[in-house]
Legacy VTK file of the C-alpha trace (Angstrom):
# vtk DataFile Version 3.0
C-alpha trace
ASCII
DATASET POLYDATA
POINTS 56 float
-36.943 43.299 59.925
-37.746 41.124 57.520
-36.752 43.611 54.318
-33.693 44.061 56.459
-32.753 40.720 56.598
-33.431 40.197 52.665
-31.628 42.967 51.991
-28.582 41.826 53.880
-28.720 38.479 51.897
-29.060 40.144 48.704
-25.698 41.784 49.407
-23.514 38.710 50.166
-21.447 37.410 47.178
-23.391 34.730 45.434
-20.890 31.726 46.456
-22.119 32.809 49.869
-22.481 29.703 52.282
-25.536 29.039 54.644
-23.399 29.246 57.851
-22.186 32.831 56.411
-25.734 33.772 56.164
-26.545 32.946 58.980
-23.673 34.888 60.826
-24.796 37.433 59.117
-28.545 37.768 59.840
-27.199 37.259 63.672
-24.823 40.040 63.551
-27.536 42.240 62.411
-30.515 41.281 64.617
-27.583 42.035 67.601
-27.119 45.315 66.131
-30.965 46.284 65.614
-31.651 44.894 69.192
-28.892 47.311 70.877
-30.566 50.217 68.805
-33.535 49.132 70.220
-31.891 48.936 73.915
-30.251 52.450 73.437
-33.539 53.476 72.373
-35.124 52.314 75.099
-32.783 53.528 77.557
-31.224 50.759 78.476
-27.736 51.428 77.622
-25.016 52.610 80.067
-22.019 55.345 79.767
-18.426 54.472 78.391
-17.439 55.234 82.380
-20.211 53.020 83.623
-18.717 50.405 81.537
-14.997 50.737 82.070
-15.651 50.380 86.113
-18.166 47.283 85.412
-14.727 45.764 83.514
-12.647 46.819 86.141
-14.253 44.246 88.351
-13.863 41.664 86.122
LINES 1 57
56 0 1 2 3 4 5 6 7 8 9 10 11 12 13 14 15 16 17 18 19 20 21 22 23 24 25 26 27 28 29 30 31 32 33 34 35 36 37 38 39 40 41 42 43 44 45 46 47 48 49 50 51 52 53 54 55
């Protein structure tokens, strides 16, 4: 993760700000944890989904 998250910084512009970094680290440790998740099994279906919403 931690290769990940220099390589993420390494690709923002250089007039990057700190709060911008930090969005971005967050947005990617979200993404690697739902891999993770769907990895793990602990995902649902597109149906299962749409009736949870439903609810709402």
């Amino acid at each position: 993760m931690k290769e990940l998250a220099l390589q993420v910084i390494q690709n923002l512009p250089d007039n990057v700000s700190d709060e911008e970094i930090a969005e971005a680290l967050l947005l990617i440790g979200s993404i690697m944890k739902g891999y993770k998740q769907a990895e793990d099994g602990a995902s649902i279906t597109t149906e299962q989904l749409l009736k949870e919403i439903a609810k709402w």
